[in-house]
Residue frames relative to the residue before (quaternion, step in Angstrom):
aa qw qx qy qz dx dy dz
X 1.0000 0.0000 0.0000 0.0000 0.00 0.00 0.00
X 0.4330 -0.7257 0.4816 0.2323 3.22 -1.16 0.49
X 0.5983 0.4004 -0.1328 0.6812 3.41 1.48 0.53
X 0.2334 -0.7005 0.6605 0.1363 3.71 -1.46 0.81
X 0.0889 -0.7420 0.6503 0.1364 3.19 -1.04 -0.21
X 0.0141 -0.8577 0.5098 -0.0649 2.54 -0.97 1.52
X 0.2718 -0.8366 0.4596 0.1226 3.83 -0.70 0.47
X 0.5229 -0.5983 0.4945 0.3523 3.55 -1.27 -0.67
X 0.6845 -0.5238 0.3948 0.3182 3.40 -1.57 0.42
X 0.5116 0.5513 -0.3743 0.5424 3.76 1.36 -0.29
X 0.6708 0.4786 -0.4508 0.3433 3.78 0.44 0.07
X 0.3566 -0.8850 0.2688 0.1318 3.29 1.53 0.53
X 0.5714 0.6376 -0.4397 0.2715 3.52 1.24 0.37
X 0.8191 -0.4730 0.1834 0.2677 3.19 -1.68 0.70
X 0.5496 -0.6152 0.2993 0.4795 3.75 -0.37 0.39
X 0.6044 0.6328 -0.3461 0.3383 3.81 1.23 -0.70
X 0.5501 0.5730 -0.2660 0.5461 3.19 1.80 -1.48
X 0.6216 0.5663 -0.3485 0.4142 3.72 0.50 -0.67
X 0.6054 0.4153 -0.2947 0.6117 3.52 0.82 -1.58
X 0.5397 0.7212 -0.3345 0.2768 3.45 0.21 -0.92
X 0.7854 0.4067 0.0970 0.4565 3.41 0.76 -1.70
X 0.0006 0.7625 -0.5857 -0.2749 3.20 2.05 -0.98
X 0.3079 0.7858 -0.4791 0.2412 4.00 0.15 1.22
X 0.2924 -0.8379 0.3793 0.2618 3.85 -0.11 1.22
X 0.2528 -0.7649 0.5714 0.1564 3.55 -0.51 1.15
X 0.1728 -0.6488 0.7088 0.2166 4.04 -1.23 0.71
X 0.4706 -0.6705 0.5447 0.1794 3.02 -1.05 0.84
X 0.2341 0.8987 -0.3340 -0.1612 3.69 -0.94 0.72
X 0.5074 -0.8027 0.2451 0.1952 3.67 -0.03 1.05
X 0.3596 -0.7220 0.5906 -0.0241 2.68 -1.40 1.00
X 0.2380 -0.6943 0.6415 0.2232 4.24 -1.06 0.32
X 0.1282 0.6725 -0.7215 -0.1031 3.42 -1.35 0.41
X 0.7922 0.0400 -0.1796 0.5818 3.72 -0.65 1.71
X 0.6714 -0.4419 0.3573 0.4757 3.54 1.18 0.39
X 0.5758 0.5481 -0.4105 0.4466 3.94 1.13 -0.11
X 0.0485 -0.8480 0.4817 0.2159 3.41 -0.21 1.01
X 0.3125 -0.6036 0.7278 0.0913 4.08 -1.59 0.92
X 0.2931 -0.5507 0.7398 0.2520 3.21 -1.91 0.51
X 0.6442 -0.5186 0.4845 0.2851 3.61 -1.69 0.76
X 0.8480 -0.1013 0.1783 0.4888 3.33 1.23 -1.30
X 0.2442 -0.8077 0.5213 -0.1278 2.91 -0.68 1.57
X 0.3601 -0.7415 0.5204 0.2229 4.21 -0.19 0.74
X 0.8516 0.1607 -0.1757 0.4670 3.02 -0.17 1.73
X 0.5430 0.2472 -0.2808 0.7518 3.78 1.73 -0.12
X 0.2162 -0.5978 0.7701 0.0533 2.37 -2.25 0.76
X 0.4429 -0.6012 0.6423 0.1726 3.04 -1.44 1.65
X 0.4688 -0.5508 0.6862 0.0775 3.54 -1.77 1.02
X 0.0824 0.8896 -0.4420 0.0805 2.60 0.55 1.82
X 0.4962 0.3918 -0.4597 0.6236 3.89 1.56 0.13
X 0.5709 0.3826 -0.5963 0.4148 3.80 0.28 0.99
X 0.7203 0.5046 -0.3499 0.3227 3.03 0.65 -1.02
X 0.6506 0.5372 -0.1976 0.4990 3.55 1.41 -0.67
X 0.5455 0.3849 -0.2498 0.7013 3.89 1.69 -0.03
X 0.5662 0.5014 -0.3996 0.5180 3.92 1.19 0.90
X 0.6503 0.3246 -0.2324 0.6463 3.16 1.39 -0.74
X 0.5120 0.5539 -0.4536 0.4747 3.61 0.56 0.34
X 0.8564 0.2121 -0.2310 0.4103 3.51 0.90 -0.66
X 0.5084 -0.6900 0.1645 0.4882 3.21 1.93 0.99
X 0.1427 0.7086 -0.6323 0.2786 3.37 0.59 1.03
X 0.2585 -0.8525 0.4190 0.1758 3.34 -1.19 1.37
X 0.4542 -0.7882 0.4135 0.0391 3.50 -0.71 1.41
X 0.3247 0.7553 -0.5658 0.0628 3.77 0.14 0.48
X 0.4754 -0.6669 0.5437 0.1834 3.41 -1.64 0.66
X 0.2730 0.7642 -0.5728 -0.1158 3.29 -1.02 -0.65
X 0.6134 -0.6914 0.1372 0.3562 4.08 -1.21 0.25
X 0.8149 -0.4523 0.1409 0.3339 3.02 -1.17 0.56
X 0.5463 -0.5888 0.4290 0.4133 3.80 -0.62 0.71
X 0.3966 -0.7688 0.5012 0.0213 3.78 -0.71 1.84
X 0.5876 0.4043 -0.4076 0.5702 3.63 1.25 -0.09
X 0.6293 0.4105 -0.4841 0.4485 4.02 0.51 -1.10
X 0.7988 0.2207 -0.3751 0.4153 3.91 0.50 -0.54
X 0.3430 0.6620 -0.5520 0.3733 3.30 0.39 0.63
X 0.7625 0.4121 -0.0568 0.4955 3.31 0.86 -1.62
X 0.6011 0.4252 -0.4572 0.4990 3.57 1.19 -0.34
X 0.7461 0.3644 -0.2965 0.4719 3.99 0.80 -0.59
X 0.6013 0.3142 -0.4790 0.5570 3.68 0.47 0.36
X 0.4333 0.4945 -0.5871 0.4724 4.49 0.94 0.53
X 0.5147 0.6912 -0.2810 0.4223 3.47 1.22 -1.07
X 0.7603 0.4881 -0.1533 0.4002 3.22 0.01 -1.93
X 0.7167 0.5931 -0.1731 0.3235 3.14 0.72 -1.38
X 0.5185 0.6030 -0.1223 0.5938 3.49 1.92 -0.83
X 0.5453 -0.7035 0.4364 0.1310 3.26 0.95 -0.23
X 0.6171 0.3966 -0.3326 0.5926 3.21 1.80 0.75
X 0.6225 -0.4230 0.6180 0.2273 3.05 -1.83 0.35
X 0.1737 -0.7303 0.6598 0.0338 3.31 -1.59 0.61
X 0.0038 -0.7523 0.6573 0.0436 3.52 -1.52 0.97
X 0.3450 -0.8027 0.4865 0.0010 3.05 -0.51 2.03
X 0.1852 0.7928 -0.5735 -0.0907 3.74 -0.42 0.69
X 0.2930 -0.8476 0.4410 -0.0359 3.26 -0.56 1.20
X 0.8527 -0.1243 0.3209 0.3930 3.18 -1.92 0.49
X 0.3075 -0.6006 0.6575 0.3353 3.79 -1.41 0.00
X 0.5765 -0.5897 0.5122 0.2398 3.47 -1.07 0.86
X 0.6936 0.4155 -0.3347 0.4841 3.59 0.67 -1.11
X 0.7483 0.3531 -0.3365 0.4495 4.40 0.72 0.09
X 0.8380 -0.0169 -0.0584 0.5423 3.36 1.24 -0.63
X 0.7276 -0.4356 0.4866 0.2099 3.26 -1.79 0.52
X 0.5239 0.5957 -0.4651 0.3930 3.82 1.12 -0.32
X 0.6889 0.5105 -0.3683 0.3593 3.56 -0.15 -1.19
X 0.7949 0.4434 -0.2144 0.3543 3.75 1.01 -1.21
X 0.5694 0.5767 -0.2272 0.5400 3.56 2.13 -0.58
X 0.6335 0.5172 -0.3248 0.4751 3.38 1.19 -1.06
X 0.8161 0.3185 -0.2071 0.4354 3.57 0.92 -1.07
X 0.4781 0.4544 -0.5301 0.5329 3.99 1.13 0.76
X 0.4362 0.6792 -0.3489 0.4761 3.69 1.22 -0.39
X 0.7301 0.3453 -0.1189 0.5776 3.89 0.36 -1.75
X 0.5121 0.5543 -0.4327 0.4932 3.85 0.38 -0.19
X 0.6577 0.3252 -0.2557 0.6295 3.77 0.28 -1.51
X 0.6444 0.6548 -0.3656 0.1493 3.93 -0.18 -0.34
X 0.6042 0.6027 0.0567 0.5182 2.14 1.67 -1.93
X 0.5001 0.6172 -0.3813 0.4727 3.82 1.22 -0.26
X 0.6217 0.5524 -0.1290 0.5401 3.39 1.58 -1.76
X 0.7986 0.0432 -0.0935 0.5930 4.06 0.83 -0.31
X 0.1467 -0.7975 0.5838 0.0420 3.66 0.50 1.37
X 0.6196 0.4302 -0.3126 0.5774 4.10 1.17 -0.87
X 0.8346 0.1037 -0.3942 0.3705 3.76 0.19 0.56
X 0.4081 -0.6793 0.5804 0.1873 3.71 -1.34 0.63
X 0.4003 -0.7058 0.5777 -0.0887 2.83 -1.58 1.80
X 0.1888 0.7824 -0.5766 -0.1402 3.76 0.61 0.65
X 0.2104 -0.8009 0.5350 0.1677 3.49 -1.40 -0.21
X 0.0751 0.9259 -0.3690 0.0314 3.55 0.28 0.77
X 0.3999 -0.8387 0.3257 0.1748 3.30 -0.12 1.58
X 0.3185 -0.7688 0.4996 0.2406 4.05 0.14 1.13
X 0.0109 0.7517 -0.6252 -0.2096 3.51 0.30 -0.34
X 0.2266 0.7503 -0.4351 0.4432 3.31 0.84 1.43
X 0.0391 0.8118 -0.5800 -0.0561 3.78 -1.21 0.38
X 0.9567 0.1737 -0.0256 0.2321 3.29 -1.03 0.83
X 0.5125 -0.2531 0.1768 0.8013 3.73 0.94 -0.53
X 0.5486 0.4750 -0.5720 0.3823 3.93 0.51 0.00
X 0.6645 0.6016 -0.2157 0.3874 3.90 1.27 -0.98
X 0.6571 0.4813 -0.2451 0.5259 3.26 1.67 -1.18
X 0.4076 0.7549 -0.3023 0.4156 3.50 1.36 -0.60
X 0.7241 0.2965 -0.0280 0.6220 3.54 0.82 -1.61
X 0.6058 0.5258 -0.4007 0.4427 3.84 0.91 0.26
X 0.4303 0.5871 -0.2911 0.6208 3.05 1.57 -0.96
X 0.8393 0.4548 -0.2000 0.2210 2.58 -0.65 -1.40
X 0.4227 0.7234 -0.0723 0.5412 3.49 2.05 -1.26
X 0.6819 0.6088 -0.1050 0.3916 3.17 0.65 -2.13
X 0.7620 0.4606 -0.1879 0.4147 3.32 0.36 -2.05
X 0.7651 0.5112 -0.2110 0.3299 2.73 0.52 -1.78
X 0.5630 0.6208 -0.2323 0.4937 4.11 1.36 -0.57
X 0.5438 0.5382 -0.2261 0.6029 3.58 1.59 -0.72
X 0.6542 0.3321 -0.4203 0.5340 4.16 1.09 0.15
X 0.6800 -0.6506 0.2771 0.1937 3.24 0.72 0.69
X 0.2526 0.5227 -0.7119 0.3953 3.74 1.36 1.27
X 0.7850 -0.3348 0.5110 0.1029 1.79 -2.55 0.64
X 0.5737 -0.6519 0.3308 0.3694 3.95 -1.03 -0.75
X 0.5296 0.2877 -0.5053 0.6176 3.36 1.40 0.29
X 0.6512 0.3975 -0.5658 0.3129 4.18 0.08 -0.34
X 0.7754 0.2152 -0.4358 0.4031 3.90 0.20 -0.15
X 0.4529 0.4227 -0.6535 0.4349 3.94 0.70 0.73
X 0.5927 0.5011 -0.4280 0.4631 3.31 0.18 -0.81
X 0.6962 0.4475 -0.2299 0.5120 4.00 0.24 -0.38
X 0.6465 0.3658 -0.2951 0.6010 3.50 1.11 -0.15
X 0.7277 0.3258 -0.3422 0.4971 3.21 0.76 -0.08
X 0.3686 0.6947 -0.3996 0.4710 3.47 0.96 0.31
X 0.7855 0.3985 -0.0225 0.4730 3.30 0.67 -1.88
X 0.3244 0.8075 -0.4687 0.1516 3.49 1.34 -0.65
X 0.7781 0.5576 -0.1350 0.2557 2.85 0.36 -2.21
X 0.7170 0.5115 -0.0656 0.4690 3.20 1.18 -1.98
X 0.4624 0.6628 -0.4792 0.3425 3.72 1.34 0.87
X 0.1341 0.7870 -0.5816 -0.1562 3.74 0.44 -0.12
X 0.3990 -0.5090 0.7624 0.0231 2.58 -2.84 0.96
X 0.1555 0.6342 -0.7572 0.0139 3.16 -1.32 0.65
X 0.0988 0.6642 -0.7323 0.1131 3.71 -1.47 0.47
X 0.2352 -0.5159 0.8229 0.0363 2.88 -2.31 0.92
X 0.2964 -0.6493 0.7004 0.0010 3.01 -1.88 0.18
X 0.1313 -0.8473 0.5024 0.1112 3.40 -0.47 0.91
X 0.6637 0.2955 -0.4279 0.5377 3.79 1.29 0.87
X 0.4049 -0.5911 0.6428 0.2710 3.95 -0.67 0.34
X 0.7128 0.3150 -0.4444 0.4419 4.13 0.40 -0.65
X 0.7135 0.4219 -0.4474 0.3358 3.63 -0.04 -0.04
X 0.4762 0.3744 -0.5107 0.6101 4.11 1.10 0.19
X 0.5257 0.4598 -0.6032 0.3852 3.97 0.33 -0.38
X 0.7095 0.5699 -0.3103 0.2748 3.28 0.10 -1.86
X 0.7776 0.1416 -0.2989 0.5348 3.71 1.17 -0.75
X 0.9020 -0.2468 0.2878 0.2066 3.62 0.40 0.99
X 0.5450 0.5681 -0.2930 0.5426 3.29 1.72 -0.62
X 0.8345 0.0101 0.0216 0.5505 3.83 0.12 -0.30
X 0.4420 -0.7525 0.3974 0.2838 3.48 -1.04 1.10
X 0.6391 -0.2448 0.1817 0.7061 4.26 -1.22 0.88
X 0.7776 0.4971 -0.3626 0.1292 3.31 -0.60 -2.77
X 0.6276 0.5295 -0.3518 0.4495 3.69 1.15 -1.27
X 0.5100 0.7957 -0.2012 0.2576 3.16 0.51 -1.14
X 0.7944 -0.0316 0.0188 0.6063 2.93 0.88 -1.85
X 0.3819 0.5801 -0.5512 0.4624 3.74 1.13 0.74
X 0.5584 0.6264 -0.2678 0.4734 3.75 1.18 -0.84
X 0.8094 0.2823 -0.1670 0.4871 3.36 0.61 -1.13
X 0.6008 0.6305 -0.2900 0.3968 3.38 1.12 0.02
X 0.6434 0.5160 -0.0861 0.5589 2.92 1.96 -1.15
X 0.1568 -0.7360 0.5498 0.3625 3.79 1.54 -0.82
X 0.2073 0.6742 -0.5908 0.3916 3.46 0.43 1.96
X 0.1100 -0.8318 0.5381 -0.0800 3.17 -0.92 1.88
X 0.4835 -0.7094 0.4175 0.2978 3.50 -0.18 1.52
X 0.0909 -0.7897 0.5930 0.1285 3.66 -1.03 -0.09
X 0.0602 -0.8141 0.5687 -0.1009 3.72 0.57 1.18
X 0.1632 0.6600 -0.7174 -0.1521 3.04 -2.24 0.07
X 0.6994 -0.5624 0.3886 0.2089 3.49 -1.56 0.10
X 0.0430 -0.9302 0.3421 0.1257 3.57 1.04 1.11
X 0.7831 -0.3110 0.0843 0.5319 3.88 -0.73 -0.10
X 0.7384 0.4100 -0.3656 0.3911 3.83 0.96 -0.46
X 0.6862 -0.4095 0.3343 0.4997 3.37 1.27 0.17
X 0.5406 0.7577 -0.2284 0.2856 3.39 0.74 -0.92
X 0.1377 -0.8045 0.5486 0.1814 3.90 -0.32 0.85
X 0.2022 -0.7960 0.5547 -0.1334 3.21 -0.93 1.89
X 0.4965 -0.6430 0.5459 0.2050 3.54 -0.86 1.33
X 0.0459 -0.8204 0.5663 0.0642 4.18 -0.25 0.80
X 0.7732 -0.2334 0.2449 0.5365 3.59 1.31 -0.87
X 0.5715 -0.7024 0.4233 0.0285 3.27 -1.62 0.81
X 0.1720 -0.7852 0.5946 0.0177 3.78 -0.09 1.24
X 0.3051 -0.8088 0.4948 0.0893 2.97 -1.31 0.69
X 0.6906 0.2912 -0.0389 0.6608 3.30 1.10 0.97
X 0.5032 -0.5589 0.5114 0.4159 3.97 -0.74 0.70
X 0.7672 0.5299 -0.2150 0.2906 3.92 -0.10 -1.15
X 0.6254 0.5316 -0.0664 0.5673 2.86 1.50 -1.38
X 0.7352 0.4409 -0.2704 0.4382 3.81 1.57 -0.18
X 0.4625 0.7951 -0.0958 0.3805 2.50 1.95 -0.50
X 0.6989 0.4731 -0.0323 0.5354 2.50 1.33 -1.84
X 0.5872 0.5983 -0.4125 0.3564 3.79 1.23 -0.52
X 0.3893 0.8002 -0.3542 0.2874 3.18 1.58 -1.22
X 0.7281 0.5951 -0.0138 0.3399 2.72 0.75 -2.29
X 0.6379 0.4532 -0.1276 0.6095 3.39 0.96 -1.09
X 0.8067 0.2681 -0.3089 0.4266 3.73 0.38 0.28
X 0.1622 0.6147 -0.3675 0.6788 3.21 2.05 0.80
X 0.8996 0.2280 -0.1371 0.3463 3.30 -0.29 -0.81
X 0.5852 0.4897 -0.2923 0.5764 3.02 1.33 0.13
X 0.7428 0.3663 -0.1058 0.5504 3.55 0.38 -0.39
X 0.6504 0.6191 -0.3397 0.2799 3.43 0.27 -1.39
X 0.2770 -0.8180 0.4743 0.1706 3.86 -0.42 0.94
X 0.6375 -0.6708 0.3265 0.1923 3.51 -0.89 1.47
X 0.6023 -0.2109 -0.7384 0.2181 2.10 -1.68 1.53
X 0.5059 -0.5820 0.5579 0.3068 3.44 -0.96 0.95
X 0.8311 0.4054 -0.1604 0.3453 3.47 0.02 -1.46
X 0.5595 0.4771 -0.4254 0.5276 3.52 1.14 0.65
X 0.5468 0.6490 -0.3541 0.3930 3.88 1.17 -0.04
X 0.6106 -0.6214 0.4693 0.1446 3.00 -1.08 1.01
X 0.4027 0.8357 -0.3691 -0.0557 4.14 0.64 -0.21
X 0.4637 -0.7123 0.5168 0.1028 3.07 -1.12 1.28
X 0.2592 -0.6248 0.7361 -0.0232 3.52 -1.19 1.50
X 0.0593 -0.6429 0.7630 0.0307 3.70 -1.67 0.53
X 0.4415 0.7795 -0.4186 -0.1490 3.36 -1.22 0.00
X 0.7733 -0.4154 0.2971 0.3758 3.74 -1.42 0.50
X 0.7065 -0.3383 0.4658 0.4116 3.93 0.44 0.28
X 0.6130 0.2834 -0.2611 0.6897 3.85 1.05 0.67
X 0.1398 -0.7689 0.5820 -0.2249 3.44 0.03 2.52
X 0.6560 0.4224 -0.4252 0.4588 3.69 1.10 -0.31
X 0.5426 0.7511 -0.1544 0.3429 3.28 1.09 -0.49
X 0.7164 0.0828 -0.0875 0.6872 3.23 1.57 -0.82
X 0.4776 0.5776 -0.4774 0.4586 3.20 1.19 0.99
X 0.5200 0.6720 -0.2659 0.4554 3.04 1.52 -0.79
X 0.7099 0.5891 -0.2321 0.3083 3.15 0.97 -1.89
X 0.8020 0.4334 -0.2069 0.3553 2.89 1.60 -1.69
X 0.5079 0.5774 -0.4767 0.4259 3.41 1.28 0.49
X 0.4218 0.4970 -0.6433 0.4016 3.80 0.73 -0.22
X 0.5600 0.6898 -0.3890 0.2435 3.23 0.55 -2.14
X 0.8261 0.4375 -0.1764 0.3082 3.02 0.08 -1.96
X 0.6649 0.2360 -0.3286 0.6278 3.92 0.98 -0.83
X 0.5721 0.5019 -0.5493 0.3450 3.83 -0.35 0.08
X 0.8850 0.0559 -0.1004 0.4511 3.76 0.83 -0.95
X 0.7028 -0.4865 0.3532 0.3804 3.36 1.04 -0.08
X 0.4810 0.7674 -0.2486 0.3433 3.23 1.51 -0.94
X 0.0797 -0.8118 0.5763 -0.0509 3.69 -1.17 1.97
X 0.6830 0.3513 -0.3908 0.5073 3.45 0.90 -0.56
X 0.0700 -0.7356 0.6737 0.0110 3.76 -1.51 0.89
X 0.2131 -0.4891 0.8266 0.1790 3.51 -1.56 -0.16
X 0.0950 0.7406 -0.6602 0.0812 3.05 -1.26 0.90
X 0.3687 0.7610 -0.5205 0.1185 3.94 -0.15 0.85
X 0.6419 -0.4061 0.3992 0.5134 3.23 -1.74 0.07
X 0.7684 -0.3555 0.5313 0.0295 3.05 -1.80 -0.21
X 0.1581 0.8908 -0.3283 -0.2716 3.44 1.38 0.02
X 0.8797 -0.2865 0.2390 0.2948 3.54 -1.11 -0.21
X 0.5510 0.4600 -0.2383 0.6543 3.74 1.71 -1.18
X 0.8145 0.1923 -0.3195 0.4445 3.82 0.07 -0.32
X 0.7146 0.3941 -0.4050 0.4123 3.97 0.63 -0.69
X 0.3174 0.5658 -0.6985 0.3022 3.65 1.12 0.35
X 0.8681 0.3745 -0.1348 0.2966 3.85 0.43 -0.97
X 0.5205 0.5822 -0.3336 0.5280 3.12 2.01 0.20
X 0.2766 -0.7962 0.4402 0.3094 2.87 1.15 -0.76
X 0.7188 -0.4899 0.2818 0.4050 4.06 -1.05 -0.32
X 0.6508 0.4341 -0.3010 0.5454 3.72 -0.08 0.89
X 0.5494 0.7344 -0.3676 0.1538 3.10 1.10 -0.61
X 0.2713 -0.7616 0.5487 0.2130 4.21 -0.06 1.34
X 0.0328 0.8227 -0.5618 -0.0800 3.47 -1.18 -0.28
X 0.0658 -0.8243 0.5578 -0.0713 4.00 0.20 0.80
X 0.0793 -0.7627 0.6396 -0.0538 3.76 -0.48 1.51
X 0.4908 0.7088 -0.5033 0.0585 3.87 -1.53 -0.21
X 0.7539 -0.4855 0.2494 0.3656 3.32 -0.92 0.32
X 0.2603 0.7447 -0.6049 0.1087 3.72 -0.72 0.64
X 0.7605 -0.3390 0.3483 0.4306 3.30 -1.96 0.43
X 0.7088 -0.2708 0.2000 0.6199 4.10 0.36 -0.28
X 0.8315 -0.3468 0.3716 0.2243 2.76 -2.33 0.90
């Protein structure tokens, strides 16, 4: 290709998928006690059932964006090669990356006026983001050009869906998603939120399960409603908080309800489950809209 594509550590997919794609990952970072870590490093692996048995013992977790010189220098290694770059980024509506990374490529671009910097904002999260990288990835391997397979990613944007639960109510408080009283009337009650990621990116409370299994199962039920035909030829991406039986579980409904063989299954990484918190399910795939 005459172009790379390159993405962010919030698209949460496995290192093979990565090698796979031959796709540049920016690493982005996170503090626990003020010690800052990168989500993702080419070739290490973050301890990520430690990092998720830290927030269990209320270790405090903050994020923030990604170091603008390392990606400065990773897209002008690019530039410098004589390709073009399609950036798919971070959703705007959770983080500040997508909008720093792309006032960043503007000023670059002054420095290579003969190559083109696109940026396209996923309003996407997590294996819901890697989903549309894939998906981005594959679809760049028939040989468009660089505005026909942005232009195709932005086509497909919308038609990525998110669903997620959460198996604590204080850690959507902590970022803001639901007030303390819910919080702990929720957890008192063994109320499980049932959220998704709507057209601005944005993570939106949709409804209220009564029980882990029973949230599980809602996932499942908005799949089927939405999900875009033939089901069983989709690709669907699972994410989760440090609770593998759980979206193993999930992906067996998956699997006897539609038929369905190819999956993405990863943790959660560290920049978004600082605010999901542990437990946190997550069920992505193609459908008629968001």
């Amino acid at each position: 290709m005459s172009f790379e594509i390159v993405t962010d550590s919030c698209c949460n997919l496995p290192e093979d998928i990565i090698d796979e794609l031959r796709v540049t990952v920016l690493p982005l970072t996170f503090m626990v006690d003020d010690v800052q870590y990168q989500s993702y490093l080419k070739g290490q692996r973050t301890d990520l059932k430690q990092f998720y048995t830290m927030m269990r013992e209320g270790k405090v977790i903050t994020t923030s964006l990604p170091n603008l010189a390392d990606v400065s220098q990773t897209f002008e290694d690019i530039l410098k090669q004589g390709k073009d770059i399609l950036y798919l980024a971070f959703s705007s509506g959770l983080s500040g990356t997508c909008n720093a990374i792309e006032t960043m490529a503007q000023s670059l671009q002054e420095s290579y006026p003969d190559r083109k910097i696109i940026v396209i904002d996923s309003l996407a999260a997590s294996v819901g983001q890697g989903l549309f990288v894939y998906l981005t990835c594959k679809h760049a391997e028939e040989g468009g050009d660089l505005e026909e397979v942005a232009q195709w990613a932005r086509d497909i944007l919308l038609h990525v869906c998110h669903w997620f639960t959460v198996d604590d109510l204080m850690f959507l408080h902590r970022g803001g998603r639901v007030s303390k009283t819910s919080a702990i009337a929720g957890s008192l009650l063994n109320i499980k939120p049932v959220l998704h990621v709507d057209d601005e990116g944005h993570l939106i409370l949709m409804s209220k399960a009564k029980g882990r299994k029973k949230s599980i199962q809602a996932l499942l039920k908005h799949m089927e409603e939405t999900a875009t035909e033939p089901i069983k030829d989709q690709i669907i991406g699972i994410s989760h908080g440090d609770c593998i039986d759980d979206a193993l579980y999930l992906k067996k409904l998956i699997e006897d309800k539609f038929g369905c063989t190819k999956f993405i299954i990863n943790y959660v990484d560290p920049v978004i489950g600082a605010h999901s918190g542990p437990g946190t399910l997550a069920l992505f795939f193609l459908g008629s809209h968001r």
